[in-house]
C-alpha angles and dihedrals in degrees: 000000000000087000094055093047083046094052096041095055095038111126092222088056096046087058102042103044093029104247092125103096090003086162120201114270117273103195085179084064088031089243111159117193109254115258109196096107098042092064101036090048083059105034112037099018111037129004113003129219103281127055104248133199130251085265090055084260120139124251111239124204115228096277096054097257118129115263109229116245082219141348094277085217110046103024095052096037080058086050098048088052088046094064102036123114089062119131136167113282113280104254121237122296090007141122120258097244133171107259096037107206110253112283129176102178088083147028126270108282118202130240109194098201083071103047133097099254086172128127128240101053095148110197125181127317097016100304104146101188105230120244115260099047123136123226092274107050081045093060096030084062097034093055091048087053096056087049105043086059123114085230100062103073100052096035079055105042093047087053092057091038093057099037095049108029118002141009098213103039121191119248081239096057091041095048089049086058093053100054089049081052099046094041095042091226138084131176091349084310123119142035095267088242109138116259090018099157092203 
């Protein structure tokens, strides 16, 4: 969980996957937020796009077709509202403004006035993000939310997996992964917090 808050306020990141100066949607002037790091938050770094099993496998309907993680339109248009109003750190012996020059020495910072307050944002698992929220209270749920999902662990744990030992993990290793993952400990190691990468 704190991976995912450093690396999406990252300023690298802002500038990379377009959250820096995301600013909340103006349907008068037609200005969508920018979704880029909303689905690939969801796609490439967290959950996926299928619901998985416990194993990594993915969870199949009745007629053997892959069931969605989440609706690739609305869901990720939701997440891209909820993180908008965050722009680079503002640099020494300046004004706050809205857009911050880039600036890589410090973490997003956010600016309320340009982010979507409005009602109606549904995450995952039903989580719909009340009106009224500042930027903040916005990521800081929305983040929960990634994290408190059944995907994550073994999204998470196949990644490593595949990055660190082998390429074509078993459902059983992964499995075990995602257990080490879901229980915080392994082998006596760990503060049995969920997620703890130790």
């Amino acid at each position: 969980r704190t991976i995912m808050e450093h690396v999406s306020l990252n300023p690298a990141m802002g500038r990379y996957q377009d959250i820096a100066n995301n600013d909340k949607p103006d349907p008068v002037n037609n200005i969508n937020a920018n979704e880029n790091y909303g689905r690939e938050l969801l796609q490439l770094f967290t959950i996926g796009v299928w619901q998985l099993n416990s194993d990594g496998t993915i969870v199949l309907d009745g007629q053997g077709n892959p069931v969605p993680a989440y609706d690739p339109v609305d869901t990720v248009q939701n997440f891209a509202r909820a993180m908008t109003g965050w722009t680079y750190a503002t640099l020494p012996g300046r004004t706050q403004r809205w857009p911050n020059p880039i600036n890589y020495a410090g973490q997003l910072e956010p600016i309320d006035s340009h982010h979507d307050m409005t009602a109606g944002k549904a995450l995952l698992s039903g989580l719909v993000l009340p009106a009224n929220q500042t930027a903040r209270q916005d990521m800081t749920e929305l983040l929960d939310n990634i994290f408190s999902h059944p995907n994550i662990a073994p999204w998470v744990a196949k990644l490593l997996i595949q990055q660190f030992t082998t390429s074509n993990p078993s459902p059983a290793y992964v499995a075990r992964v995602v257990q080490a993952f879901t229980s915080g400990t392994s082998n006596g190691v760990g503060s049995g917090q969920r997620g703890d990468m130790k």
